[in-house]
C-alpha positions as CSV (number, residue, x, y, z in Angstrom):
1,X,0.0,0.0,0.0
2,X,1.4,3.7,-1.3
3,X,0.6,6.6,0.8
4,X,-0.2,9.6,-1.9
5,X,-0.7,13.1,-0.9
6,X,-2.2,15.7,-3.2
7,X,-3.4,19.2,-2.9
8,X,-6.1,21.0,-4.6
9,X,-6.5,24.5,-4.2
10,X,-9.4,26.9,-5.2
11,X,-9.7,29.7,-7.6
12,X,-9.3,33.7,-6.4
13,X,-12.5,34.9,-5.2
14,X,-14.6,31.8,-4.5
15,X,-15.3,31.9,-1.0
16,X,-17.0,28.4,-0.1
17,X,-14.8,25.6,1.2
18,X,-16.2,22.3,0.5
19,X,-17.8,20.3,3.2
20,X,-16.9,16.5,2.3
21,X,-14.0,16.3,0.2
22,X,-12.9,12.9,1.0
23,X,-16.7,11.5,0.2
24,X,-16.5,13.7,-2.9
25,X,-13.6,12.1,-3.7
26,X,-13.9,8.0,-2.8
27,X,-17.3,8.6,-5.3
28,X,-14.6,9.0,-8.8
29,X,-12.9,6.0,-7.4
30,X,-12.9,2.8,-9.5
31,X,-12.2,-0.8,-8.6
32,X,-9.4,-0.3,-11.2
33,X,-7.5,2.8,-9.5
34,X,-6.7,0.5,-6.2
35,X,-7.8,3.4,-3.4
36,X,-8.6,2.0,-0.4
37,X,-9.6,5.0,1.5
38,X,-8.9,8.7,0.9
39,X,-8.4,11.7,3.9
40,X,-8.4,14.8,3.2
41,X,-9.5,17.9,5.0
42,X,-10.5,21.5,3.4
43,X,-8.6,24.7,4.9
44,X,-8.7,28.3,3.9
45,X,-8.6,27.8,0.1
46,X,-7.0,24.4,-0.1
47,X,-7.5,21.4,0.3
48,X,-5.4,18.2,1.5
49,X,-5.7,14.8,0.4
50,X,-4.3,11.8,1.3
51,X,-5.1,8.4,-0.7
52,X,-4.1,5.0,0.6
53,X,-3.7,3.1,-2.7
54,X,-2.8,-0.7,-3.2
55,X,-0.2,-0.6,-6.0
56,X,2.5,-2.7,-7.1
57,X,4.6,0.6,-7.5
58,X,4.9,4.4,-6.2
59,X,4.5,5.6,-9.6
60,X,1.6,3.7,-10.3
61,X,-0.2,4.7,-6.9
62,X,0.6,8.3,-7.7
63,X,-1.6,7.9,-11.3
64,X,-4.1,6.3,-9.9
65,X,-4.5,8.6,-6.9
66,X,-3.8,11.6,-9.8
67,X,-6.9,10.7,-11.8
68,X,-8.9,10.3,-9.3
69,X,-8.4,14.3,-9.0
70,X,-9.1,14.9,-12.2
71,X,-12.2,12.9,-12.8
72,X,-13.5,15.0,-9.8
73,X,-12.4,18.1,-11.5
74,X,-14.3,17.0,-14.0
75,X,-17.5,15.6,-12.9
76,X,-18.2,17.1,-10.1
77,X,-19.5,20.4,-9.5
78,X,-18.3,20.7,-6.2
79,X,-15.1,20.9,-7.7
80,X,-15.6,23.2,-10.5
81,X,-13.7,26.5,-9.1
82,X,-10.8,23.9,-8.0
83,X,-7.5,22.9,-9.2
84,X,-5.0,20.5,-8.7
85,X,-1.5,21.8,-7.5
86,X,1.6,20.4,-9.6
């Protein structure tokens, strides 16, 4: 198991801080990315993520845990005023 920490961050002049990020986020999982359980916990404009991913590599882990940020990007519209930090 790979311990994968992200952070998301939200744009200027949005003002709302999202209540349930980790549910938010465990809903774009798949079977196929291998996350097991995510925490993360929303701050002043950021949020940050931790995902517990079963992997045979870092790399991989980091991908998986990656598009799972994305496809919440993406599809949710809780996320829409958000952004993944490189």
């Amino acid at each position: 198991m790979h311990m994968i920490t992200m952070r998301l961050v939200r744009s200027p002049g949005v003002l709302k801080d999202l209540e349930t990020p980790s549910a938010v986020l465990m809903a774009q999982c798949t079977p196929a990315d291998g996350v097991e359980h995510v925490w993360a916990r929303s701050r002043q404009g950021h949020i940050d993520v931790v995902f517990f991913v079963l992997s045979g590599c870092e790399a991989e882990a980091l991908l998986a845990a990656r598009a799972v940020c994305e496809r919440a990007l993406s599809h949710e519209p809780a996320f829409a005023s958000w952004r993944l930090t490189d």
